[in-house]
VEXDOPA-421023 format. One line per field, with one value per residue (C-alpha): residue number from 1; residue in one letter; x, y, z. Coordinates in nm, 4 decimals, decimal comma, always signed. Each point is the difference from the previous one (the first is absolute). Layout:
BEGIN
k <- [NUM;...]
r <- [A;...]
u <- [X;...]
v <- [Y;...]
w <- [Z;...]
end
This chain:
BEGIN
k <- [1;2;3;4;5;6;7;8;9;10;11;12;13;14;15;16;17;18;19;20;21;22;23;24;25;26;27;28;29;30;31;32;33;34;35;36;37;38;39;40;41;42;43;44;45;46;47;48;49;50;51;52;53;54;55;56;57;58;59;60;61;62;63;64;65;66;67;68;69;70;71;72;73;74;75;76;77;78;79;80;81;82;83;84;85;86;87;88;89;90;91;92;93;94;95;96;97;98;99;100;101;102;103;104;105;106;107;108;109;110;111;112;113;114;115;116;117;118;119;120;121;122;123;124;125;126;127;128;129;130;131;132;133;134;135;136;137;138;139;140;141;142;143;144;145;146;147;148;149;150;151;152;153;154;155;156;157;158;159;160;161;162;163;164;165;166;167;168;169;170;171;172;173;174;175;176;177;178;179;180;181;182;183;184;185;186;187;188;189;190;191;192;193;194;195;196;197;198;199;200;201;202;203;204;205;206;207;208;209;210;211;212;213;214;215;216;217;218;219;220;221;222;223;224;225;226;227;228;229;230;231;232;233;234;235;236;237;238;239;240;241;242;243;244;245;246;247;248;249;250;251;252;253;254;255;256;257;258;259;260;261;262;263;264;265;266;267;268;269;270;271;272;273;274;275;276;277;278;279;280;281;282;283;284;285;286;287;288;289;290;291;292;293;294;295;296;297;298;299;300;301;302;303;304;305;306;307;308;309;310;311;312;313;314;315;316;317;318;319;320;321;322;323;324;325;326;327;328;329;330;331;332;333;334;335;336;337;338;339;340;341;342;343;344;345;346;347;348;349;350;351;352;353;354;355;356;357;358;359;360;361;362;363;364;365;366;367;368;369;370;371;372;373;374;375;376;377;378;379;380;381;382;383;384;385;386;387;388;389;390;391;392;393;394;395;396;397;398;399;400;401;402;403]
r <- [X;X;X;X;X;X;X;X;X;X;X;X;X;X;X;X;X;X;X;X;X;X;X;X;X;X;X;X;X;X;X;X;X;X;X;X;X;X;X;X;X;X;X;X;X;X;X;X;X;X;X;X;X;X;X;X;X;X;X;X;X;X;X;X;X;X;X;X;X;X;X;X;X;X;X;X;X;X;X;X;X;X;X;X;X;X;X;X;X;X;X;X;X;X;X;X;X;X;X;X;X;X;X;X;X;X;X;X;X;X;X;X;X;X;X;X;X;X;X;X;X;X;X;X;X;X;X;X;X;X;X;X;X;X;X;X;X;X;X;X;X;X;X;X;X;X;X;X;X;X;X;X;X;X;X;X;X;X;X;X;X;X;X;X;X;X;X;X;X;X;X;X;X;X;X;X;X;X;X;X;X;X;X;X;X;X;X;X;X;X;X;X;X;X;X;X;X;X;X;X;X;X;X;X;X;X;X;X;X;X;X;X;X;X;X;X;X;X;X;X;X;X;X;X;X;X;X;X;X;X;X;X;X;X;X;X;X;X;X;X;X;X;X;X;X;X;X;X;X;X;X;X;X;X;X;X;X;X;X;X;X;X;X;X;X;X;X;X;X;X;X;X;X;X;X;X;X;X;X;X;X;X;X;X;X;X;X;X;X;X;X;X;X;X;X;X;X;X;X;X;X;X;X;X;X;X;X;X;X;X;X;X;X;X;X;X;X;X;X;X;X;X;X;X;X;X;X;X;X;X;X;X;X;X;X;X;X;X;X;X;X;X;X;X;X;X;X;X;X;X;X;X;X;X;X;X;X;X;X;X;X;X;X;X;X;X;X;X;X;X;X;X;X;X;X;X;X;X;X;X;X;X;X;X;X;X;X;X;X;X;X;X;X;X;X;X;X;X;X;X;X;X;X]
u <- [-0,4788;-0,0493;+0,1595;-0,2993;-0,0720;+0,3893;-0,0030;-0,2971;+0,1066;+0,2535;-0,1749;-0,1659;-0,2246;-0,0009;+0,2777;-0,1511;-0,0549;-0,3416;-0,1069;-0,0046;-0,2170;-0,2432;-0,0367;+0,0005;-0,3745;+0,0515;+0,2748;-0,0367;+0,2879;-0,0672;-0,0188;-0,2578;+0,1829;-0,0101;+0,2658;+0,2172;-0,0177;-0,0752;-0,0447;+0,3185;+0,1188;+0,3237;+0,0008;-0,0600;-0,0999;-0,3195;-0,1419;-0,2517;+0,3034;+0,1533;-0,3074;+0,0878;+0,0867;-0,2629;-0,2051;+0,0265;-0,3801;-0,1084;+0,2563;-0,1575;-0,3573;+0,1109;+0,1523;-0,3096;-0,2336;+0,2116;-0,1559;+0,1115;+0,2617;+0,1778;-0,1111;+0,1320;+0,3681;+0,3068;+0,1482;+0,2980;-0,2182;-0,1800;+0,1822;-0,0241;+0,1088;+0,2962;+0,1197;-0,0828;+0,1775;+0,3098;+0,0685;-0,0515;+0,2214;+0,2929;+0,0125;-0,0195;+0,2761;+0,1892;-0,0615;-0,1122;-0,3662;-0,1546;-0,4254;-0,0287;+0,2631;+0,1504;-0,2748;-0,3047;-0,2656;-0,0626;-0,2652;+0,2808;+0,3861;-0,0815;-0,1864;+0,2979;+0,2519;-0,1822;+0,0152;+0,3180;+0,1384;-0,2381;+0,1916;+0,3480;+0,0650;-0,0917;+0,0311;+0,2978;+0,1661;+0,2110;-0,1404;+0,1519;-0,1360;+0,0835;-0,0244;-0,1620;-0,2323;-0,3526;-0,1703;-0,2001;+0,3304;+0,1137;-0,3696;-0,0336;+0,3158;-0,0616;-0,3731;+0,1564;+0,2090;+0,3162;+0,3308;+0,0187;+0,3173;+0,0573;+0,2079;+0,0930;+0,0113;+0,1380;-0,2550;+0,1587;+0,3417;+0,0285;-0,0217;-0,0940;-0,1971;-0,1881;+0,3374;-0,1027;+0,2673;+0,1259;+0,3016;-0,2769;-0,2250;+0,2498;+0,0526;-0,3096;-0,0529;+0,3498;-0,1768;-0,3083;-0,2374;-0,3053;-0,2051;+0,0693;-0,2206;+0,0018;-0,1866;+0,1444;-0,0664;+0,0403;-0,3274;+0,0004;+0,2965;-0,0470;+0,3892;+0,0713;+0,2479;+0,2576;+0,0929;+0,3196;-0,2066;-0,2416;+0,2891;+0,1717;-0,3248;-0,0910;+0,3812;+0,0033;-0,3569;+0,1421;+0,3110;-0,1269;-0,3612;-0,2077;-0,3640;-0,0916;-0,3382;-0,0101;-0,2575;+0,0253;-0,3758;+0,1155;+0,2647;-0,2261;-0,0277;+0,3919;+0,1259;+0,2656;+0,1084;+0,1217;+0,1192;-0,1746;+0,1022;-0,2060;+0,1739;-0,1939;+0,1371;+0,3454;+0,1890;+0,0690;-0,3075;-0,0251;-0,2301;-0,2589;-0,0993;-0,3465;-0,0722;-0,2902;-0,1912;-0,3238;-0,2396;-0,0201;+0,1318;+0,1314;-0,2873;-0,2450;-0,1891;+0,0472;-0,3252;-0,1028;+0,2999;+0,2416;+0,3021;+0,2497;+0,3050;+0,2520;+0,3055;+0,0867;-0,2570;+0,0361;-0,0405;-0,3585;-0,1032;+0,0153;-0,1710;-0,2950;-0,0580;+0,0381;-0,2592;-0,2541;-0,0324;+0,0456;-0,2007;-0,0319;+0,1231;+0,0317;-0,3965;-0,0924;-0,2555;+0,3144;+0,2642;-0,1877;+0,1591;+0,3734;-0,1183;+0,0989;+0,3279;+0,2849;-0,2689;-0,0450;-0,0609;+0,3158;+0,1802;-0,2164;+0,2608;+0,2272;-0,2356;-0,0696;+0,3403;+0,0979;-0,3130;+0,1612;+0,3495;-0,1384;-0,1667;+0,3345;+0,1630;-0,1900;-0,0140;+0,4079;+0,0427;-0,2396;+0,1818;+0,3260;-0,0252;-0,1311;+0,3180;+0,0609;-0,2071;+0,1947;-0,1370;+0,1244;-0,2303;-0,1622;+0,1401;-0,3495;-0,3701;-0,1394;+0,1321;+0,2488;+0,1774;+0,1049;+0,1990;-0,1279;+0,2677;-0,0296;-0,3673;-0,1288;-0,2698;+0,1122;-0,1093;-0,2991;-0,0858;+0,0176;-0,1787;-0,3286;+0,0494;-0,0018;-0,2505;-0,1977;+0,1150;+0,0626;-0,2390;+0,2824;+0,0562;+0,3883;+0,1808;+0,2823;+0,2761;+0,0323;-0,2725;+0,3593;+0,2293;+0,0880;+0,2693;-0,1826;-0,1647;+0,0650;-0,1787;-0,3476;-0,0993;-0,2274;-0,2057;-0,0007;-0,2805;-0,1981;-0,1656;+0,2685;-0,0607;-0,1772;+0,3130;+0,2215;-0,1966;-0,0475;+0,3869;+0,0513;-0,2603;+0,2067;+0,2894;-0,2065;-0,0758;+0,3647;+0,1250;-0,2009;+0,1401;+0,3489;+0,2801]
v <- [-1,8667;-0,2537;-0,0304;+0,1480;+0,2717;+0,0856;+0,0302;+0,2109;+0,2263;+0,1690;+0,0506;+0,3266;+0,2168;+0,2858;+0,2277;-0,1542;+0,3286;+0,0991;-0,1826;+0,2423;+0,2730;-0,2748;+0,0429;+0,3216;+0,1336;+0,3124;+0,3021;-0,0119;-0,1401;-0,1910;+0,2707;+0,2041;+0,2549;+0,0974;-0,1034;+0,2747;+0,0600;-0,3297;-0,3743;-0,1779;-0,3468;-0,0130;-0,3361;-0,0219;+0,2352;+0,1750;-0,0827;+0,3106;+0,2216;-0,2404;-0,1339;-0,2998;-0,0316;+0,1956;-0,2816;-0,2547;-0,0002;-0,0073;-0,2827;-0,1979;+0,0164;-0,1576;-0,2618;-0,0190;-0,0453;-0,2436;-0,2097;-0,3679;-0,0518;+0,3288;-0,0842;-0,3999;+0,0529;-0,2438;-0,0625;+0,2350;+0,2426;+0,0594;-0,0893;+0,3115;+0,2053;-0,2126;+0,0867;+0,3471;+0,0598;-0,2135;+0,2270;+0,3047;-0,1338;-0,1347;+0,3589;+0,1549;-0,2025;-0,1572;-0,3662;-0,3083;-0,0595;-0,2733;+0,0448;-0,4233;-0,0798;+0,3124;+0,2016;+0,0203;+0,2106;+0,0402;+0,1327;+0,3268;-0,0149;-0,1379;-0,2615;-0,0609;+0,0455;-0,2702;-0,2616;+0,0735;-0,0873;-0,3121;-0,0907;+0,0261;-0,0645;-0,2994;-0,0662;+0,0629;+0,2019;+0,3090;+0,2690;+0,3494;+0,3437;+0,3491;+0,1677;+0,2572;-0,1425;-0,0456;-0,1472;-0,2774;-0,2065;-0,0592;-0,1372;-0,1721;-0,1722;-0,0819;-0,1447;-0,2230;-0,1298;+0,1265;+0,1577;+0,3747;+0,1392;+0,3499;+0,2377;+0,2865;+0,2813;+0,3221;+0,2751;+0,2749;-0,0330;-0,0573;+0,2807;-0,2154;-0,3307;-0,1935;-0,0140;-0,3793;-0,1785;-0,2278;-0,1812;-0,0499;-0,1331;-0,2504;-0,1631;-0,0515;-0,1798;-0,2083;-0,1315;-0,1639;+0,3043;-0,1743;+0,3430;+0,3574;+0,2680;+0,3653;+0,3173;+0,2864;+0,2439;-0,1074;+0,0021;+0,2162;+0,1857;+0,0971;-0,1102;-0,1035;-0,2980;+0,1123;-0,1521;-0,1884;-0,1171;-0,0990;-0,2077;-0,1728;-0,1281;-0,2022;-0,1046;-0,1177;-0,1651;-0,1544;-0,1133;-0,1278;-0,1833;+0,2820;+0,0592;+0,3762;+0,1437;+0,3765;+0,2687;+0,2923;+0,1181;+0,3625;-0,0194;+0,2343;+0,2255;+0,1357;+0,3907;+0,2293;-0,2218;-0,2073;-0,3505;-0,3060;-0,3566;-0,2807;-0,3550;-0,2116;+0,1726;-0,1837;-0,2510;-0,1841;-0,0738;-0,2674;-0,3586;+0,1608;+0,3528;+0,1903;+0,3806;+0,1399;+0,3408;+0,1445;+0,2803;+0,0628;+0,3244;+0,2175;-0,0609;+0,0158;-0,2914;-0,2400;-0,0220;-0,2291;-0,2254;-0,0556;-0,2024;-0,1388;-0,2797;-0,0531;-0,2607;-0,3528;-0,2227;-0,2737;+0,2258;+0,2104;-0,3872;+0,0071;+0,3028;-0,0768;-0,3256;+0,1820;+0,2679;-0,2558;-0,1012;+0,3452;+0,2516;-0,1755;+0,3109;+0,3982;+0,0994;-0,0596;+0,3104;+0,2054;-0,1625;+0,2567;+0,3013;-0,1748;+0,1981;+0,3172;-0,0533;+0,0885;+0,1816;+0,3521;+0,3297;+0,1402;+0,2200;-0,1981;-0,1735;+0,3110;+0,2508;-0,2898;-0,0181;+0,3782;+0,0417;-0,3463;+0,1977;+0,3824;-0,2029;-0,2270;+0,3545;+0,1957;-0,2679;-0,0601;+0,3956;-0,0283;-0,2866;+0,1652;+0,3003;-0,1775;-0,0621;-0,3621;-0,1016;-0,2363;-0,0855;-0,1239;+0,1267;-0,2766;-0,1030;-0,1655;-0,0810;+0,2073;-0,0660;+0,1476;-0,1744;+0,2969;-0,0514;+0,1699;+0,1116;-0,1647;-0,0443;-0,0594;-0,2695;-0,2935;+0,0581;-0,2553;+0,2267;+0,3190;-0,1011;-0,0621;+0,3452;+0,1546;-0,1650;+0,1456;+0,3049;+0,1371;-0,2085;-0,1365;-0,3862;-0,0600;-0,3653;-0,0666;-0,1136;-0,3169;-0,1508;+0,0211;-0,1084;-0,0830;+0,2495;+0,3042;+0,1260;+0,3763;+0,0018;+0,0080;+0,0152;+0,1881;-0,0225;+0,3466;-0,0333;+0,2336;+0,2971;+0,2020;+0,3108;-0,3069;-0,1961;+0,3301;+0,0782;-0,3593;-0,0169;+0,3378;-0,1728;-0,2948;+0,2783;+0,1484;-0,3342;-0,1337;+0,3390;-0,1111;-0,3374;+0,1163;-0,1515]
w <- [+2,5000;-0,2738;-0,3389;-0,1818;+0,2111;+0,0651;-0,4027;-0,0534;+0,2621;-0,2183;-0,2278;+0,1601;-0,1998;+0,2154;-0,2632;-0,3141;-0,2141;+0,0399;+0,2801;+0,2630;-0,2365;-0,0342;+0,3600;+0,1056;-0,0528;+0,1261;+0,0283;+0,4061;+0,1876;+0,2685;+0,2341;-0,1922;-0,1206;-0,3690;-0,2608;-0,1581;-0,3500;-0,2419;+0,0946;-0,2481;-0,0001;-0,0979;-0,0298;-0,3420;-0,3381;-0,0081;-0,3160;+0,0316;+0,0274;-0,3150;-0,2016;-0,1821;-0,3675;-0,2334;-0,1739;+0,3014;+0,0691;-0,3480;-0,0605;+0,3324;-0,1426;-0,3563;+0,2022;+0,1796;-0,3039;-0,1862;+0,2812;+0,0949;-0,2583;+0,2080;+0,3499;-0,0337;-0,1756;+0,0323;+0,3317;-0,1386;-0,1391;-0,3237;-0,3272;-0,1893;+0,3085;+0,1221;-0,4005;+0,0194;+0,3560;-0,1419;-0,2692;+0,1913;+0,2815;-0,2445;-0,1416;+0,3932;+0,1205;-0,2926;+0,1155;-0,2125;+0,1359;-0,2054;+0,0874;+0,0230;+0,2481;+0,1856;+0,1077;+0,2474;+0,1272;+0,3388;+0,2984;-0,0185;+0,1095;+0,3387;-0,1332;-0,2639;+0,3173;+0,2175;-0,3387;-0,0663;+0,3218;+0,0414;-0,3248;+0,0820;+0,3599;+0,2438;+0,3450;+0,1312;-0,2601;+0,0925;-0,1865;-0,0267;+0,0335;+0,0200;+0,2538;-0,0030;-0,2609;-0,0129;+0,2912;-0,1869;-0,1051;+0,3407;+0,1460;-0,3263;+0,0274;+0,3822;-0,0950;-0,2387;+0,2374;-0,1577;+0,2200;-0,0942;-0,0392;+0,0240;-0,2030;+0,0665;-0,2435;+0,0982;-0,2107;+0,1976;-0,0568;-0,3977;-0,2487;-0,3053;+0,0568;+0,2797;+0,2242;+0,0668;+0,1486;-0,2906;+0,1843;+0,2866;-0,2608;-0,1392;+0,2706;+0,0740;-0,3378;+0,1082;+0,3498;-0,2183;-0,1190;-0,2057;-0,0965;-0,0101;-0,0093;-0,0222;-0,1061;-0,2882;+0,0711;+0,3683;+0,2052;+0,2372;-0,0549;-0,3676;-0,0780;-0,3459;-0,0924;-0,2206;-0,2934;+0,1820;+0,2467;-0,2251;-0,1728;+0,3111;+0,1799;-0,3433;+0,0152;+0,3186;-0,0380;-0,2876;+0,1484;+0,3113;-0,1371;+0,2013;-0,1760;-0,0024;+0,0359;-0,1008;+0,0650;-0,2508;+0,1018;-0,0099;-0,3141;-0,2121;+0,2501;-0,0032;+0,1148;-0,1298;-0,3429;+0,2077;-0,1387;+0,0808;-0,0702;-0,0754;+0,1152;-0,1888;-0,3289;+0,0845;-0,1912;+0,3055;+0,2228;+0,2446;-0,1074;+0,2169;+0,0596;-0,0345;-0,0300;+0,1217;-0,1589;-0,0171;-0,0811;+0,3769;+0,2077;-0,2773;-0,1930;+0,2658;-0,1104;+0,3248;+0,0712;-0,3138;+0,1290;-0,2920;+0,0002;-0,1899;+0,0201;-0,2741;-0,0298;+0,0392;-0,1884;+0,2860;+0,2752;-0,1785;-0,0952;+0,4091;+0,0716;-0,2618;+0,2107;+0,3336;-0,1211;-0,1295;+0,4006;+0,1645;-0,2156;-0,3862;-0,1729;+0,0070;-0,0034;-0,3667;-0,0370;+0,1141;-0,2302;-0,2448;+0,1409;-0,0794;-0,3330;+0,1231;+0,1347;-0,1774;-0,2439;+0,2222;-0,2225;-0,0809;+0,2847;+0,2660;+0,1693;-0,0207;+0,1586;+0,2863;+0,0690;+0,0167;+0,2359;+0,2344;-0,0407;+0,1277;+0,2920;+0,0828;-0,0206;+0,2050;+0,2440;+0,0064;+0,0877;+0,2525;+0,1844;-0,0582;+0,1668;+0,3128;+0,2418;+0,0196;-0,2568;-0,3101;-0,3479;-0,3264;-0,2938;-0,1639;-0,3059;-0,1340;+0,1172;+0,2510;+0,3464;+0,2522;+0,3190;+0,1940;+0,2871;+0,4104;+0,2030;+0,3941;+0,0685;+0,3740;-0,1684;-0,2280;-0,3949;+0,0118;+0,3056;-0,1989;-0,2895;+0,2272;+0,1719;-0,3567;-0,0928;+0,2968;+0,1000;-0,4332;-0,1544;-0,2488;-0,0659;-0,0540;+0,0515;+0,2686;-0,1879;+0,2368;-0,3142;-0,2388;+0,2403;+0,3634;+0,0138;-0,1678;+0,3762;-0,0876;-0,3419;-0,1335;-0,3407;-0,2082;-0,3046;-0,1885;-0,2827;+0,2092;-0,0883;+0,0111;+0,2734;+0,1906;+0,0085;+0,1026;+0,2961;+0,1066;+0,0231;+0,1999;+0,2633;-0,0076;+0,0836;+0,2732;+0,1785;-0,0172;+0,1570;+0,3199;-0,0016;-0,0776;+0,2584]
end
C-alpha cells in the first residue's frame, strides 16, 4: 500500500452520522423481511424531530437578497457578524474576543476542527487526545501526519467531572506534547469537565508550552443545573489555544453549516489563510442565520433542553434495568455511550446487525477509541417514543448475541 492510499484509508466514512440513512432506500433487510417499527439513525439529531431555531429561514433569505456583498464576505467572515458573534460569545463564555483578530467563521465546527489543527500541529508532532473522544480528532491528527497520543479518561468511575486521567495527561505534556484537544461536554460520552479539571489542563498547558484546542459544541445544551466551565475565561491560558462553538446540534441548524473559532490572534491569522485555499469562508448566504443564535424567543432553549433531558431519561432507565447493561447519564448534549455485557460478535459487528435486523443506525465505540469494543453510542434528539422503541430493539438484538 502506498503512502497516499495507506492515509486515506483511515479515514473511513462508513460511521459518519448520516451516511448509512442516505443509503438505505428502503425498510427491507436484506433478507426481505419487513423492518419493525420506525427507520432511526442514531447517528446524529433529527432536525424534523428538533426544527431549527424559529426565524432561521427567514434570516437565510435576507442573507440571500442582500446579494453579492453577502454571498462574497471576508475570508474570516463578514464584518458586522464577526462583531455581533463576539459580543454575544464574550457574554456566553466570559472571554475577551476582539471581532478583528480573535475570531472566524467557518464551513461549521468540523470545518473549524480541520483549520484548527492544520494551524497548530506539523508533521511529526505528538498530539494528545482523549480517549474516548470524538472520532474526527484522532483521523485528523493521523492525516496531518501528527503522532496521536491517547488519554485515557475514566467517565465511569468519577462522580463529578470527566474522570480524565490528569497525572496521565502530564506526562504526556513532559515527553514533548505539541497540541491537545478535547471535547466538553465529552463526545460521545456526554461527561462534563469540572471546574478543577477545567483549571489543571490550562495549568499544565501553560506550564509545559502545550497549545489547546477545545470543542464546547454542546455547552448550551447542559442538564440538571449542572455547572459548566468555560477554559478560555481563565487568567492563565496557554500562547496558543482555540475554542470551537456553533449553532449546530442543540440548535438543530447543521444543515446551513455554521462554525465558529475563537483565540490566539496568530493561530486564527493561520486558519483565515488555510480557509482561503480549502473552502474561502463559512457559506456567505448562510452567515445570515448567525442572526438567530443566541437571539431564540424566550424559554426556547429551556423547553429544548427539558424535552433532550425526558429522552436521556427515559433512555438511561431503559438500559438500566437490562442485566449487564452500564451507562452514565449524560451530563450535556445529546448522546449516551452505554456499555454491552460479553457479546459473541465484536461492536463494529453489532452495529451492522442492528442496523439490519432493527432498522436503527448506532456507532461502535471503536470510532472514540481503540479500547472502547463494548460500547456504542447514541444520539437522542429523536422523536421521543421513536427513540424509546429503537433502543428496546437494540435490547432485543443484543439478547441474541449475548455470550
Amino acid at each position: 500500500m502506498d503512502l497516499l492510499t495507506e492515509k486515506f484509508s483511515r479515514l473511513g466514512v462508513d460511521n459518519a452520522p448520516g451516511q448509512e440513512s442516505l443509503q438505505k432506500k428502503s425498510t427491507l433487510n436484506l433478507i426481505g423481511e419487513k423492518l419493525p417499527g420506525t427507520v432511526v439513525d442514531f447517528s446524529h439529531g433529527d432536525v424534523d424531530a428538533f426544527p431549527p431555531l424559529p426565524g432561521s429561514l427567514e434570516a437565510f433569505t435576507e442573507g440571500f437578497q442582500v446579494g453579492g456583498k453577502q454571498a462574497y464576505t471576508e475570508y474570516r467572515g463578514k464584518k458586522t457578524m464577526r462583531e455581533e458573534l463576539a459580543k454575544k460569545l464574550s457574554a456566553f463564555t466570559g472571554a475577551s474576543i476582539e471581532p478583528a483578530k480573535n475570531i472566524i467563521l467557518t464551513p461549521g465546527t468540523q470545518g473549524a476542527l480541520f483549520l484548527a489543527i492544520g494551524s497548530m500541529a506539523a508533521r511529526g508532532d505528538r498530539v494528545a487526545i482523549v480517549e474516548p473522544d470524538y472520532f474526527a480528532n484522532r483521523k485528523l491528527a493521523e492525516f496531518f501526519e501528527c503522532t496521536p497520543v491517547p488519554v485515557p479518561m475514566h467517565y465511569f468511575e468519577s462522580k463529578d467531572g470527566s474522570g480524565i486521567d490528569l497525572t496521565y495527561l502530564e506526562q504526556v505534556f513532559k515527553e514533548g506534547c505539541r497540541l491537545f484537544l478535547f471535547s466538553n461536554p465529552n463526545n460521545p460520552t456526554g461527561a462534563v469537565y469540572s471546574s478543577d479539571e477545567v483549571k489543571q489542563i490550562a495549568a499544565l498547558a501553560k506550564k509545559y508550552g502545550v497549545s489547546l484546542i477545545v470543542d464546547e459544541l454542546y455547552s448550551r445544551q447542559i442538564f440538571d443545573g449542572r455547572d459548566y466551565a468555560h477554559l478560555c475565561a481563565l487568567d492563565e491560558l496557554p500562547d496558543e489555544m482555540v475554542t470551537i462553538i456553533g449553532p449546530s446540534k442543540t440548535e438543530s441548524l447543521s444543515g446551513f453549516r455554521l462554525g465558529v473559532a475563537f483565540g490566539s490572534e496568530t493561530v486564527i491569522t493561520r486558519m483565515e489563510k488555510l480557509q482561503a485555499i480549502v473552502s474561502l469562508r463559512c457559506a456567505g448566504y448562510c452567515q445570515a442565520v448567525f442572526k438567530t443564535w443566541f437571539s431564540e424567543p424566550e424559554g426556547f432553549m429551556a423547553d429544548r433542553i427539558l424535552a433532550h433531558q425526558k429522552i436521556r431519561d427515559d433512555l438511561v432507565a431503559l438500559l438500566r434495568q437490562t442485566e449487564g447493561v452500564s451507562v452514565r447519564p449524560t451530563d450535556a448534549g445529546s448522546y449516551l455511550f452505554p456499555k454491552l455485557p460479553p457479546l459473541t460478535v465484536s461492536i463494529d459487528e453489532f452495529a451492522k446487525i442492528v442496523r439490519e435486523l432493527a432498522g436503527v443506525t448506532i456507532t461502535p465505540g471503536t470510532e472514540f477509541g481503540a479500547h472502547c469494543t463494548d460500547s456504542f453510542r447514541v444520539n437522542f434528539s429523536q422523536d421521543h417514543d421513536a427513540a424509546v422503541d429503537a433502543m428496546k430493539r437494540i435490547l432485543a438484538i443484543m439478547e441474541r448475541y449475548r455470550a
